[in-house]
C-alpha positions in Angstrom: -34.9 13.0 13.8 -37.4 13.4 11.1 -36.4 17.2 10.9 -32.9 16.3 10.4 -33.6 14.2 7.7 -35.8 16.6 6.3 -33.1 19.1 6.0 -30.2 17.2 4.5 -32.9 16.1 1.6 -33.4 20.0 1.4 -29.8 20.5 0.7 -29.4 17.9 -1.3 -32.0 18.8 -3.7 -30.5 22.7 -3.4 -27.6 21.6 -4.5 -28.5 18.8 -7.2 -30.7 21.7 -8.8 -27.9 24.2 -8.7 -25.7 22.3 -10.4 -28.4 21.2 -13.4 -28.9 24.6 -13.6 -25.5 25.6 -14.0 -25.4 22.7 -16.8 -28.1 24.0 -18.1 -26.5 27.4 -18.8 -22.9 25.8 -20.8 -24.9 25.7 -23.8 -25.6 29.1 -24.4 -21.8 29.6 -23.7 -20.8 27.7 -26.2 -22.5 29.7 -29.0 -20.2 32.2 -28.2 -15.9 31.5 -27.8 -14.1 29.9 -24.8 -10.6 29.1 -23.7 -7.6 26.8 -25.1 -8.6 23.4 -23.0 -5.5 22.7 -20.4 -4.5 19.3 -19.7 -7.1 19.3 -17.1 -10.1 20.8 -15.8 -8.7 23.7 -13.6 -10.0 25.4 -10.7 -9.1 29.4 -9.8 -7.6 28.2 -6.6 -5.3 25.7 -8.6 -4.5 28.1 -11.4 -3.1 30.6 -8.5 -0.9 27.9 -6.8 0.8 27.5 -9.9 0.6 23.6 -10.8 -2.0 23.6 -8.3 -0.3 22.6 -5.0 -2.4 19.0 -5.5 -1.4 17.5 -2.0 -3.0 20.4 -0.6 -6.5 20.2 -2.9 -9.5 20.0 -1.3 -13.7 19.7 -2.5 -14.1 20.8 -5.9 -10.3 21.8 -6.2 -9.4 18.3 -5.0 -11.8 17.1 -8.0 -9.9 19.0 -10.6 -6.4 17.7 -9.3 -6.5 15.0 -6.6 -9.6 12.3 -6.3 -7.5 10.8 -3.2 -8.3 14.0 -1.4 -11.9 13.8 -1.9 -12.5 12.3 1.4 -10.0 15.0 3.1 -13.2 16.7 4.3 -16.7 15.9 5.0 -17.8 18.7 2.5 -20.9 19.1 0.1 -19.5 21.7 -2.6 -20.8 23.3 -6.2 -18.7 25.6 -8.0 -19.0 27.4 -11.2 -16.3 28.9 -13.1 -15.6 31.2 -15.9 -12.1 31.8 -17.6 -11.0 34.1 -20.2 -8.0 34.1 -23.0 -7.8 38.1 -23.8 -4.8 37.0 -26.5 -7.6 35.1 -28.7 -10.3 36.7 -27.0 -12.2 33.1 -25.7 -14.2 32.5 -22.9 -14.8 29.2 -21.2 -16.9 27.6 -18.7 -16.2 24.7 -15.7 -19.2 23.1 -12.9 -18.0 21.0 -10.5 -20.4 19.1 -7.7 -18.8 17.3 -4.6 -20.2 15.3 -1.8 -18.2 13.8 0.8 -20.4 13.7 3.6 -20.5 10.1 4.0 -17.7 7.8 5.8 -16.9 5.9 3.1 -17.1 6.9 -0.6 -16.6 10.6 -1.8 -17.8 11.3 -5.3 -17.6 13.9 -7.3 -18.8 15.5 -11.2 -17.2 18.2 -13.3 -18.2 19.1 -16.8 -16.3 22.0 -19.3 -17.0 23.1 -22.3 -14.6 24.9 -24.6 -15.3 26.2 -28.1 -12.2 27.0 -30.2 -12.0 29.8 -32.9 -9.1 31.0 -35.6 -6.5 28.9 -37.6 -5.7 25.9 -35.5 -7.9 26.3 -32.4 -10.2 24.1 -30.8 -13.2 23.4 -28.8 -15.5 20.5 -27.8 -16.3 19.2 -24.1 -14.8 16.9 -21.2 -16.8 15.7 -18.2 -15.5 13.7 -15.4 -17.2 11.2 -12.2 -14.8 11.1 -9.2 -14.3 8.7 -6.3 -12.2 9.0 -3.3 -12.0 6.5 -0.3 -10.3 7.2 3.2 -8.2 3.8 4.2 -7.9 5.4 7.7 -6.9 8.9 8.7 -3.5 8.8 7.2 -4.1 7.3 3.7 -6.8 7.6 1.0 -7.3 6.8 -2.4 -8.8 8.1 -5.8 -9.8 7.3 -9.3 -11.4 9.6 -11.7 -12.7 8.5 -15.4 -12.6 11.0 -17.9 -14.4 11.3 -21.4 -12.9 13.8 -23.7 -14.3 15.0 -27.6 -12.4 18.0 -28.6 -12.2 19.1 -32.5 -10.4 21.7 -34.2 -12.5 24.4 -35.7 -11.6 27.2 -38.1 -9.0 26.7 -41.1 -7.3 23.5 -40.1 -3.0 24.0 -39.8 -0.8 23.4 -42.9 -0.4 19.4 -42.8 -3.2 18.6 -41.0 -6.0 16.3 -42.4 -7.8 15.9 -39.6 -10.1 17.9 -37.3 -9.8 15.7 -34.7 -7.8 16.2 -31.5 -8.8 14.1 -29.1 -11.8 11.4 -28.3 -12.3 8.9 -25.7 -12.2 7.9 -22.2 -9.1 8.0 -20.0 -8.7 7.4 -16.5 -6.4 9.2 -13.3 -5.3 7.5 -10.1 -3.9 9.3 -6.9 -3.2 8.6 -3.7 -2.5 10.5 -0.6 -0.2 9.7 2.7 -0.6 12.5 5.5 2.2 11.5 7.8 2.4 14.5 9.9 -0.5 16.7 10.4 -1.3 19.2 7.7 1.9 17.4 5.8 0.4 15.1 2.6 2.4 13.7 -0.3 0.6 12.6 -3.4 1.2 10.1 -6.0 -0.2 10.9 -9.6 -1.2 9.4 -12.3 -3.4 10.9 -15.2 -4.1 10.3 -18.0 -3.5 6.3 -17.9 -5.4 5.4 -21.1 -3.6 7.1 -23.9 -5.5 9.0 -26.2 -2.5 10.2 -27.8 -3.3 13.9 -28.1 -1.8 17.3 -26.4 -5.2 17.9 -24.4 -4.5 14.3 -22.6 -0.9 13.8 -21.7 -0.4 10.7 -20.1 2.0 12.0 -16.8 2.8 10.6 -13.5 4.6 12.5 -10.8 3.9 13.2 -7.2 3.1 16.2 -4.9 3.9 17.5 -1.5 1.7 20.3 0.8 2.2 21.4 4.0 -0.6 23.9 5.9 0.2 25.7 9.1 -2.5 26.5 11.6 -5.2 26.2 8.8 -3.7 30.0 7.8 -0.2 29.0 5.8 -0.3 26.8 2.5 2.9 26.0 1.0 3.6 23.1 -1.6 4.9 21.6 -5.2 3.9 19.2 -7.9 6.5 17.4 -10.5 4.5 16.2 -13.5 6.4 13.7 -16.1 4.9 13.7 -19.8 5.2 9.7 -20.3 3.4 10.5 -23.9 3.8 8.5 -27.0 5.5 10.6 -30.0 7.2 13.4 -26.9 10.7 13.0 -26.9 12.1 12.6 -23.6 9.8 13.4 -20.9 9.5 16.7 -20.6 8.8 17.9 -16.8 5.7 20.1 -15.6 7.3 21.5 -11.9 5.7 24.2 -9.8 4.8 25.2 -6.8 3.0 27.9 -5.0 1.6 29.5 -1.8 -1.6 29.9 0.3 -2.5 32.3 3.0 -5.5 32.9 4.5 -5.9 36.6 5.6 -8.4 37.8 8.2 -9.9 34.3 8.3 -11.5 35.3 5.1 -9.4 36.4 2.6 -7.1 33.7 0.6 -4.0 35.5 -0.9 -2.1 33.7 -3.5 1.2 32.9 -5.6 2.7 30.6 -7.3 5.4 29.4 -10.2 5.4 26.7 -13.2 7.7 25.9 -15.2 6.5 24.0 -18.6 9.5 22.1 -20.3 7.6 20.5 -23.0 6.3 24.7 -24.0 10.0 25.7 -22.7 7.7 28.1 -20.7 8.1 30.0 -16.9 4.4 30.7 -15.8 3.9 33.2 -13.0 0.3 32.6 -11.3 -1.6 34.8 -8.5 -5.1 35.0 -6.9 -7.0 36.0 -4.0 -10.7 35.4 -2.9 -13.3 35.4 -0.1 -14.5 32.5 1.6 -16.9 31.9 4.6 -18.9 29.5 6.0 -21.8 29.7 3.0 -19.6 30.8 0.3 -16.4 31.0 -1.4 -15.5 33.4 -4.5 -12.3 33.1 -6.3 -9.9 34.9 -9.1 -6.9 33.6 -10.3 -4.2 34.9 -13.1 -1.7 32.9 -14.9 0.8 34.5 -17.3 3.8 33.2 -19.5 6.4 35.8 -18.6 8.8 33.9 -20.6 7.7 31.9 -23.5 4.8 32.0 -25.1 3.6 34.7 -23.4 0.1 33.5 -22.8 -2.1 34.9 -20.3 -5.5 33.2 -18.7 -7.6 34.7 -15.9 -10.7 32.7 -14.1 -13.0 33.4 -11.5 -15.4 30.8 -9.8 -18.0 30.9 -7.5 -18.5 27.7 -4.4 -21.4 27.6 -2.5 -20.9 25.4 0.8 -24.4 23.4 1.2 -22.4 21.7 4.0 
């Protein structure tokens, strides 16, 4: 017994010191140039399902998209991830901790950092804290609170007086049904406290994933901009696919269409993933648009 409890402190401190040290390092990133910020913290296995298939999220991806799902598995997760803009030539930076190894309360931390560059772009940070609670095996439930401080930096756009873009603290909700198993629907919201800003759209919408034999991923998400000052409410819909090759190798696809950017997104990815680690990349590209392109890659190391 005292072995046992020897060992989970082991793995607990592993992990807490990974992840200070990967906070340790954003920093030095941020000297240099990083990514436009999305609407949310991404993850590569999210960016290569197109809106991220968020019924289907799970650990650190499941932080990024779906707090509900945060008690899917009883998982202790880091990940660190690095994304690149080769149109404006920016680099970014995303850490993500996760720890549902309890029965009740799974809890989870992400922190970015983005530093903008040229005429109209931006940088700054957001960091997030995570809960999700299981309501039996069929039903769970998330919140997320999010602080946000991005600025514009460089020559500000013609009209604009400001160089801010967005500060304050806003809050997501989610929850998950499973009715079948490996079928889960999602209800979204995120976003709820309006900041009023691009980088923060207030949306709700809903998601549905369905996974065969732990091998076959297939899903959607439909994401409404409820915004202040939008007109309408434009719709984020996407979907995308998952399969797991060899037991090792995750190969994936997926599609977005952005009606608020009148954008079509193609996404793709593939990894490695085993019982210590898990390495992602992931691609998204407008290919009709705006023609914007974003790659990522992260790195997950399972301490349990």
């Amino acid at each position: 017994m005292a072995s046992a409890v020897t060992q989970k402190q082991y793995r607990t401190a592993l992990g807490s010191l990974t992840f200070a040290l990967v906070l340790l390092g954003l920093p030095a990133l941020s000297a240099a140039q990083t990514f436009d910020a999305a609407d949310t913290t991404e993850s590569a296995r999210g960016l290569a399902m197109g809106t991220g298939v968020r019924s289907s999220a799970a650990g650190t991806s499941a932080l990024a998209y779906n707090a509900a799902n945060l008690s899917l598995a009883h998982i202790y997760h880091i990940e660190s991830g690095v994304a690149y803009d080769p149109g404006a030539g920016r680099f970014g930076l995303i850490a993500g901790i996760v720890d549902s190894t309890t029965d009740s309360v799974a809890a989870g931390l992400s922190f970015r950092t983005l530093v903008g560059g040229g005429t109209g772009g931006y940088g700054g940070y957001d960091g997030r804290v995570s809960l999700g609670m299981a309501l039996g095996e069929a039903l769970s439930i998330g919140l997320s609170g999010r602080y946000v401080d991005f600025t514009r930096s460089g020559q500000l756009p013609s009209g604009v007086s400001s160089d801010r873009v967005a500060r304050g603290f806003t809050l997501d909700a989610s929850l998950r049904v499973s009715p079948a198993p490996g079928f889960h629907l999602s209800a979204l919201g995120l976003n709820l406290i309006d900041l009023e800003s691009g980088v923060a759209p207030v949306q709700a919408g809903g998601s549905a994933s369905y996974t065969a034999g732990g091998v076959f991923t297939i899903g959607g998400d439909v994401l409404v901009n409820l915004s202040r000052g939008i007109d309408g409410a434009p719709l984020l819909v996407g979907g995308g696919l998952e399969w797991l090759t060899g037991g090792r190798v995750p190969l994936r696809a997926g599609y977005v269409y952005d009606e608020l950017r009148a954008t079509h997104v193609f996404t793709a990815g593939l990894g490695y993933v085993d019982q210590s680690v898990g390495v992602d990349l992931a691609l998204r590209q407008d290919i009709a648009g705006q023609n914007d392109t974003l790659m990522m890659a992260s790195f997950r190391y399972f301490v349990r």
